[in-house]
Steps between C-alpha positions, in 0.01 A plus 500: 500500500588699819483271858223754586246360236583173539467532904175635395414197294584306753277615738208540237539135458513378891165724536283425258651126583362546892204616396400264241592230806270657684275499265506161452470368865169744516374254217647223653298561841134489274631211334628306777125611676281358188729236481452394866112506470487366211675132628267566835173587365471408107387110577217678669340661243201317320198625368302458863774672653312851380164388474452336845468658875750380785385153615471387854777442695625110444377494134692521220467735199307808518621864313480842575270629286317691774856685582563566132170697457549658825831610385393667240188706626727623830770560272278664215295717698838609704609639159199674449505712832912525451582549170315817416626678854821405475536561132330846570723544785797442304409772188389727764850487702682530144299768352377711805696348821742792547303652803463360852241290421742338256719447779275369738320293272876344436586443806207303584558269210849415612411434824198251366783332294659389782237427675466122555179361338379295841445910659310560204300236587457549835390898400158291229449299814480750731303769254301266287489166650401556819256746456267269213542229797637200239805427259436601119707512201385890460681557770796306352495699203540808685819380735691453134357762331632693789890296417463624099438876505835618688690261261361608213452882596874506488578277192241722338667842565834367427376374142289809465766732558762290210283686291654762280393857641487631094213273456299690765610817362347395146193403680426806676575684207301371283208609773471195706427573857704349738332208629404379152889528411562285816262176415524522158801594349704454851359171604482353157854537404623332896192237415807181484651645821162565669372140368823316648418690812186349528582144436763544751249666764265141394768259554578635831164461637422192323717299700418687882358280722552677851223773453281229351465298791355774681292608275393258246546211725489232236203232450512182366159517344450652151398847529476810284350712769702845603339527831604154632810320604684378142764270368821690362824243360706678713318385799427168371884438484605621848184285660667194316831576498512533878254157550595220587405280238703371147243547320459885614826559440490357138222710410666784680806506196183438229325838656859652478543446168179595362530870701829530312344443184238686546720845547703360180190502294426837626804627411505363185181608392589867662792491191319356259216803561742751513674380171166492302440824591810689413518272172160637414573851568802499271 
C-alpha cells in the first residue's frame, strides 16, 4: 500500500473522528439541558400542576394550566397565519424567484432572520397594540407569525429546490401546467424537508417570550379569548423565574419542562405523520 493511501486513510479516519465528536457534544448539550430540568422541575409535576391556575402569592401549589392553553392558541393560530406564507413563499422563491422580486423578497427574509424578536415586538405593539387600545393574544399571534415566515420561506426554497429538475420535466410533459407541477408533484416530493421546516419554524416561536410581553401581556386568569391579554408558558416562566419567591422558581423548571415536551411531542407526531403517509403510498 503506497504512503499516499494510507496518508489518506489517515486523514479519513481523524475526520469522520472530529465530526462524530462533534456530533456527540451537540447531543450532549440537549441531554445535559433535559437532564438539568428534569432534577429542577420533575418533583413539581402532579396532576394539579396542569389542571390548576397560578395561586396567590404566599400560597403553595397552584399550576399553569391557564399558560398551557394560552400556549397553544398563540402558538396555533401563529402557525396558521405563518405556515401557509412562508411555505408559499418558499415554493414561490424555488420555482419562480429568479427575477427581482425573487431578490428582494430574499433579502427581506434575511434581514428578518436576524432581526431580534423584542423589535418584532415592538413593530405588533406599535401597529396592532396600540391602535385596538389593550393587550391581546391576536396580536401575539401576529408578532411570531411575523418570526416563522422568513425562516421558513428560506428552509422552504432550499428543500424545494433539492428536488430533481427531471421530475418537473415529466410533469410538464405530461400536460401539467406549471403551478399544478409546483404544489403537487414539487411540494409533495420536498413534503419531509418542508415538514421539518415547519416544526423548526414552531419550536422557535414556541419558546419567544420578548414579543409576547408586548403583545400578549400574559394573565393569570383562565382565558380563551383572542382579543384579551392571555397566558403563554413562555411568559409564565420568565414572570417566575425572575420572582422572588422558591416556590416561583420551582414551578418556573416544571413550566420549563413541560414547553420542552410539548415541542418533543410535536416533533414526534410530525414523524410519525410523515411515516404513515409515505408507508401508505408505497
Amino acid at each position: 500500500m503506497s504512503a499516499r493511501r494510507v496518508r489518506r486513510r489517515l486523514v479519513s479516519a481523524l475526520m469522520t473522528g472530529v465530526v462524530g465528536a462533534l456530533s456527540l457534544l451537540a447531543v450532549l448539550a440537549l441531554v445535559l439541558i433535559l437532564g438539568h430540568l428534569a432534577v429542577k422541575g420533575a418533583t413539581s409535576l402532579d396532576w394539579s400542576f396542569f389542571t390548576r391556575n397560578p395561586v396567590p402569592v404566599g400560597e403553595s401549589g397552584g399550576g399553569v394550566a391557564n399558560a398551557i392553553v394560552g400556549t397553544a392558541i398563540i402558538v396555533g393560530l401563529a402557525s396558521l397565519i405563518g405556515l401557509p406564507v412562508g411555505i408559499g413563499a418558499g415554493l414561490y422563491l424555488a420555482e419562480f424567484g429568479s427575477g427581482r422580486l425573487g431578490w428582494i423578497v430574499r433579502f427581506v427574509a434575511d434581514v428578518l432572520n436576524g432581526t431580534p424578536s423584542i423589535v418584532v415586538g415592538i413593530f405588533a405593539w406599535t401597529w396592532l397594540v396600540k391602535p385596538m387600545g389593550h393587550f391581546s393574544a391576536l396580536a401575539g399571534s401576529v408578532a411570531l407569525a411575523v418570526l416563522m415566515v422568513p425562516m421558513l420561506a428560506r428552509t422552504t426554497e432550499e428543500m424545494v429546490r433539492l428536488v430533481p429538475h427531471s421530475l418537473r420535466e415529466a410533469a410538464l410533459a405530461l400536460g401539467y401546467p406549471r403551478w399544478r407541477t409546483s404544489l403537487r408533484i414539487v411540494a409533495r416530493t420536498a413534503l419531509a424537508g418542508i415538514v421539518t421546516g415547519c416544526l423548526v419554524g414552531v419550536a422557535r416561536i414556541a419558546g419567544e417570550t420578548a414579543p409576547l410581553l408586548f403583545t400578549a401581556l400574559g394573565n393569570l386568569n383562565f382565558t380563551t379569548d383572542l382579543m384579551q391579554p392571555m397566558q403563554a408558558l413562555s411568559l409564565q416562566i420568565y414572570q417566575y423565574a425572575t420572582g422572588p419567591f422558591e416556590e416561583w422558581h420551582r414551578l418556573a423548571w416544571a413550566a420549563a419542562i413541560v414547553l420542552m415536551g410539548l415541542v418533543l411531542l410535536l416533533g414526534v407526531a410530525a414523524r410519525w405523520a410523515i411515516r404513515q403517509r409515505h408507508g401508505a403510498a408505497r
